[in-house]
C-alpha positions in Angstrom: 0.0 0.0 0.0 2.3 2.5 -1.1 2.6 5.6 1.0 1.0 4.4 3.7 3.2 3.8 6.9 4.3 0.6 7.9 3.0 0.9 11.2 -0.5 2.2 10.2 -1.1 -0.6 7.8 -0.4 -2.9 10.7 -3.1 -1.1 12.4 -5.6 -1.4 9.6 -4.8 -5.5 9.7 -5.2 -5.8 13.0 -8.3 -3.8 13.1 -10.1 -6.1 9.9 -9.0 -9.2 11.7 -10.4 -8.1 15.1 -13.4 -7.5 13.1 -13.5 -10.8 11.1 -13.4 -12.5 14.5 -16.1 -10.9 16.8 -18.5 -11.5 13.7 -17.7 -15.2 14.2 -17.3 -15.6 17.7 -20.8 -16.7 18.2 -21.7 -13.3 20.0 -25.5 -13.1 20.4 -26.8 -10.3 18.2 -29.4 -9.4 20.8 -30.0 -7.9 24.2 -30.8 -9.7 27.5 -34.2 -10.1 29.0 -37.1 -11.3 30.0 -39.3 -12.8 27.1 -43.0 -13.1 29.1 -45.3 -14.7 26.7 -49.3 -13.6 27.3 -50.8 -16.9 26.2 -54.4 -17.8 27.3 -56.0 -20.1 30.2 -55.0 -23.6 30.4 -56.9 -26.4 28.5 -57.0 -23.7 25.3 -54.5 -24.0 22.5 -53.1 -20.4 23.0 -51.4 -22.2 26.4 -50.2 -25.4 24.9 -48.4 -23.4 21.6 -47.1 -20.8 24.3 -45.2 -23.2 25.9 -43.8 -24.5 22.7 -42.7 -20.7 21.8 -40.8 -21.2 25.0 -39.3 -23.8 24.6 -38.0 -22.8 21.3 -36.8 -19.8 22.7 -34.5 -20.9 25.8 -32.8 -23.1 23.4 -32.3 -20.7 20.6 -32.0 -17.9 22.5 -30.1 -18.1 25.9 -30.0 -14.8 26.8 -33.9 -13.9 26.8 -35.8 -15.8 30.1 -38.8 -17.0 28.3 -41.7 -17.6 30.2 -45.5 -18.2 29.8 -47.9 -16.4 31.5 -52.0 -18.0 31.9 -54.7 -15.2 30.7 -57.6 -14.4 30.1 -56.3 -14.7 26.1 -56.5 -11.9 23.1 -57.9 -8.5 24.9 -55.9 -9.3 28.0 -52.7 -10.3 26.0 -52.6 -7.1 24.4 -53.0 -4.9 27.0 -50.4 -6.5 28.8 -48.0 -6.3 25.6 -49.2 -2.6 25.2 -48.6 -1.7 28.8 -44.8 -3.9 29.1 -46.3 -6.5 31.4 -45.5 -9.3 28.3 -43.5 -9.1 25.6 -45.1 -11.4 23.0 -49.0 -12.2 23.2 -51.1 -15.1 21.5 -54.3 -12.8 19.9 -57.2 -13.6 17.4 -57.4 -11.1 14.5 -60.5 -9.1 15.5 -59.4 -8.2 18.9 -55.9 -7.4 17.3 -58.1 -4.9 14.9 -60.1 -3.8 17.2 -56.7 -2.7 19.5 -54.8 -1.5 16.7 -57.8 1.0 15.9 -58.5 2.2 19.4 -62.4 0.2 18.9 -64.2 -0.9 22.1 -63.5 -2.6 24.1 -60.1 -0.5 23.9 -60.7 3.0 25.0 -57.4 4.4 22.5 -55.1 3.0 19.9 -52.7 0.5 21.3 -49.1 0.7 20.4 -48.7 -3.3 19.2 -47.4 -5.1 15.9 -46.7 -8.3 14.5 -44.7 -11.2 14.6 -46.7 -13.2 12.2 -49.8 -14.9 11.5 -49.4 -18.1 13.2 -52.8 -20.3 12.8 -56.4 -20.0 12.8 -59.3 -20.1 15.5 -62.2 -22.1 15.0 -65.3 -21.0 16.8 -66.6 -23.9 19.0 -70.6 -23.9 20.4 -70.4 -26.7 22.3 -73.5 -28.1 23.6 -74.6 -30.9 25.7 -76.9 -33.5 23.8 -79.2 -34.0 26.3 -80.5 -30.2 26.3 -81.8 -30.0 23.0 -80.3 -27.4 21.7 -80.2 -27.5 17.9 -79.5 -24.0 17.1 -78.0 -20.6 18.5 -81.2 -18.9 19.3 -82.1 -22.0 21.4 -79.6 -20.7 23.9 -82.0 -17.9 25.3 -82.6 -18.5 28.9 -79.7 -21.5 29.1 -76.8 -21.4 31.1 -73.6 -21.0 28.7 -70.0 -19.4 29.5 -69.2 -16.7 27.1 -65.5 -17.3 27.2 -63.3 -15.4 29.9 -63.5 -11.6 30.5 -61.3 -10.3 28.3 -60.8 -13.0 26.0 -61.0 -13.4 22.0 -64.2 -16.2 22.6 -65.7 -13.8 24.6 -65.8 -10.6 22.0 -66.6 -13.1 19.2 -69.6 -14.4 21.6 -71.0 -11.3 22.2 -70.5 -10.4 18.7 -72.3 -13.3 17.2 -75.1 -13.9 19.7 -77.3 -10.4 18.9 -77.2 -12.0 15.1 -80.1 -13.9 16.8 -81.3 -11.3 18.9 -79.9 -12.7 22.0 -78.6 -10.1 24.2 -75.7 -11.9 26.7 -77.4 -9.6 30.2 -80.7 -9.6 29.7 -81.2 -13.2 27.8 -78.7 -15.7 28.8 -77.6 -17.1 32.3 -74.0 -16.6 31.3 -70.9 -17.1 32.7 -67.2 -16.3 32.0 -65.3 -18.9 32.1 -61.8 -19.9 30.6 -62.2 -23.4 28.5 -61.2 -25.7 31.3 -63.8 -24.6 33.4 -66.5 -24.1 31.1 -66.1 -27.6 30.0 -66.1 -29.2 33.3 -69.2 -27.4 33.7 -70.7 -28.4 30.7 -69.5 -32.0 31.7 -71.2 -31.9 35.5 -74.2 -30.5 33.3 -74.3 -27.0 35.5 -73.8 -25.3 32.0 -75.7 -26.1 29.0 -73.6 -24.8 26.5 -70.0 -23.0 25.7 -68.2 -20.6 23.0 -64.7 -21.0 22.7 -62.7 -19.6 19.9 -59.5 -22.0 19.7 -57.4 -24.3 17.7 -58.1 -27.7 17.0 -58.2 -29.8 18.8 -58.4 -27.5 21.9 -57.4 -29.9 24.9 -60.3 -29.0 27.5 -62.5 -30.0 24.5 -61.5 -32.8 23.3 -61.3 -34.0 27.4 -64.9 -33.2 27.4 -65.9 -34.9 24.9 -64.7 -38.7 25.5 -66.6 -37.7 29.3 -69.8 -36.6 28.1 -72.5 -36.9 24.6 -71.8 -33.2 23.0 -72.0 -31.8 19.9 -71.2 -28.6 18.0 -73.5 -26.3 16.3 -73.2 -24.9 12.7 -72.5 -21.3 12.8 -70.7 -21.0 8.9 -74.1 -19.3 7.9 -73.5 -16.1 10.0 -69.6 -15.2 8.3 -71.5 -12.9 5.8 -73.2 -10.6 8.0 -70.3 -10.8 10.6 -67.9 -10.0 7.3 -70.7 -7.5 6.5 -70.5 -5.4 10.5 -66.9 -6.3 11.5 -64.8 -6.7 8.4 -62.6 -9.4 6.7 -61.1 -10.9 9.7 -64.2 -13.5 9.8 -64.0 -16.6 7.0 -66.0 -20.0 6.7 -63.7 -23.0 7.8 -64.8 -26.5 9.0 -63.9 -28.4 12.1 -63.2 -31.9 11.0 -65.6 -34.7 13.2 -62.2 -36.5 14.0 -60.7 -33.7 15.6 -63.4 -34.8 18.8 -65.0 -37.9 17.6 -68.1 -36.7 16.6 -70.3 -38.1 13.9 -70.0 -35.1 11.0 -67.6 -32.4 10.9 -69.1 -28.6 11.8 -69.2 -25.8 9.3 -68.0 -23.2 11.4 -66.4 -19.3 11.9 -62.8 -19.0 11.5 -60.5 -16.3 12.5 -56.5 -15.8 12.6 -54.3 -15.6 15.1 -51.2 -13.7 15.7 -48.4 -13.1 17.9 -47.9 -9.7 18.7 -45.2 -7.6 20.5 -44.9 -3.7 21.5 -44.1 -1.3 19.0 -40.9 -0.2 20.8 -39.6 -3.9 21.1 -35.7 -4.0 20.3 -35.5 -5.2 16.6 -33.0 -7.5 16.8 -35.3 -9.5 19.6 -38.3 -9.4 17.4 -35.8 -10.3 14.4 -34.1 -13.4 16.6 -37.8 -14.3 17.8 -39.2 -14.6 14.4 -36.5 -16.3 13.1 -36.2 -19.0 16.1 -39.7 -20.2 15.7 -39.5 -20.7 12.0 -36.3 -22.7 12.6 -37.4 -24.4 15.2 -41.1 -25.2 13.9 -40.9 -28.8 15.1 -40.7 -28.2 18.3 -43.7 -25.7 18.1 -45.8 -28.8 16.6 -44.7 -31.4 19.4 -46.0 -28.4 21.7 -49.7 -28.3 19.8 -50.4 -29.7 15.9 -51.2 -26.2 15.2 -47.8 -25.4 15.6 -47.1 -27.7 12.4 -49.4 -24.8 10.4 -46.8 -22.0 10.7 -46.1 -20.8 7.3 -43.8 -17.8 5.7 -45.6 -17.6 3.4 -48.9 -16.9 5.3 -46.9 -15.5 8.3 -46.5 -11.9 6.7 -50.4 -11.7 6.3 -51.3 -9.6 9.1 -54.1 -6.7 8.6 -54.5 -4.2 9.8 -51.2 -4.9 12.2 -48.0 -3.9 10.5 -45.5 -6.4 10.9 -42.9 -5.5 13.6 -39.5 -3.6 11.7 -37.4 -7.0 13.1 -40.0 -9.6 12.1 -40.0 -7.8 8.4 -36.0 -8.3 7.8 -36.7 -11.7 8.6 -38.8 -12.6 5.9 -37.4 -10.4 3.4 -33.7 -12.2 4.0 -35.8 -15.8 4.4 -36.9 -14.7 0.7 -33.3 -14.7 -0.6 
């Protein structure tokens, strides 16, 4: 390098190599912490994949203390992620709209984005065969649990039932319970019916149903008019019979989930997150089956959330 002192090139070396070797000495390319993970109540799917998300993540990532946190589910989860009691929260679509445009129940705009779409929800009405209860607006007067305050079944429940003109105060005996409880009650027969909006199979479910004769109502005809009031979120999918041994499988209301983190999250977390569960997807599926449905491809679909800045880069180099 002519004209350059002897002694200064030395320092340039020195300096490339120095730099050649941090960027392979394994150094984690993200910040310690604690990873709390606003999941849902136990017996309900959002628990079950929670706890493969940790998994995955105090393997992959050593330096972020994962944990799960039981929850009411969706509402709850993201007002803890908004307010810095979790970092990551399980939510369905709707309430995710609903928070992202400051709609009731949220009283203002929540500061929340996007890992990824992860799987769908599938609305179960679960009834007890010996009530005879063959469609929704036979639930007027019944006992049925709503879902948990605060929760995704609950907003969908209270969304769907006035489509009959059931109002939840005035004409139901309801209850809020999460799915564990709901379906032991169900099960002891001191509730006659019980929403839940979950994946399948949802655990307290399927428990329920080798215990005690149940079916589930048909609720696919109500996604236009739901569509029609509260937007794109809501879609027609089918809940197979296998999925609780029933005798036919139930055309139903399907809704996505996501995981979601605070808008302010360090990017290289929500990059090393992302990118973790997508290399790691096996271990989300030993976790739950739904964990076997996370897709790149249907990951980045996430209205109206934008996707977090670190979950973006992810996809866009996983593209290359």
């Amino acid at each position: 390098m002519p004209g350059v002192p002897v002694v200064r090139r030395r320092t340039l070396l020195g300096v490339a190599a120095a730099t050649v070797l941090a960027g392979c000495s394994g150094e984690p390319d993200y910040p310690p912490g604690q990873l709390r993970i606003a999941s849902g109540g136990t017996g309900g799917v959002y628990n079950a994949y929670a706890q493969g998300v940790a998994a995955v993540v105090r393997a992959a990532l050593p330096r972020l203390q994962a944990t799960v946190l039981a929850t009411a589910a969706s509402i709850e989860n993201l007002q803890m992620v908004a307010g810095g009691r979790a970092e990551v929260g399980f939510t369905s679509a709707d309430a995710a709209a609903d928070a992202y445009r400051g709609n009731p129940p949220f009283s203002a705009a929540l500061p929340v984005q996007a890992l990824g779409r992860i799987y769908e929800n599938y609305l179960h009405l679960v009834v007890r065969l010996d009530r005879a209860i063959a469609r929704v607006a036979d639930l007027r007067g019944r006992k049925v649990s709503v879902g948990a305050p605060a929760s995704g079944t609950e907003l969908f429940a209270t969304r769907l039932l006035p489509l009959v003109g059931i109002d939840v105060v005035r004409d139901l005996k309801a209850e809020r319970l999460d799915p564990n409880l709901a379906a032991d009650a169900v099960g002891s027969g001191r509730l006659d019916a019980m929403f839940f909006s979950g994946g399948i199979p949802t655990g307290a479910i399927a428990t329920l149903a080798r215990q005690t004769p149940i079916g589930l109502l048909e609720l696919g005809t109500f996604v236009p008019e739901l569509r029609r009031r509260y937007g794109e979120v809501y879609v027609e999918r089918t809940i197979p019979a296998s999925a609780y041994g029933l005798e036919a499988p139930t055309v139903t209301v399907g809704v996505a989930n996501y995981l979601v983190v605070a808008t302010a999250m360090d990017e290289r977390v929500a990059y090393q997150v992302t990118r973790a569960l997508f290399e790691h997807r096996d271990q989300l599926a030993a976790a739950h089956p739904e964990g076997s449905r996370l897709d790149r491809g249907a990951a980045i679909s996430t209205p109206p959330l934008p996707l977090h800045p670190g979950a973006a880069r992810y996809y866009r180099e996983a593209k290359r």
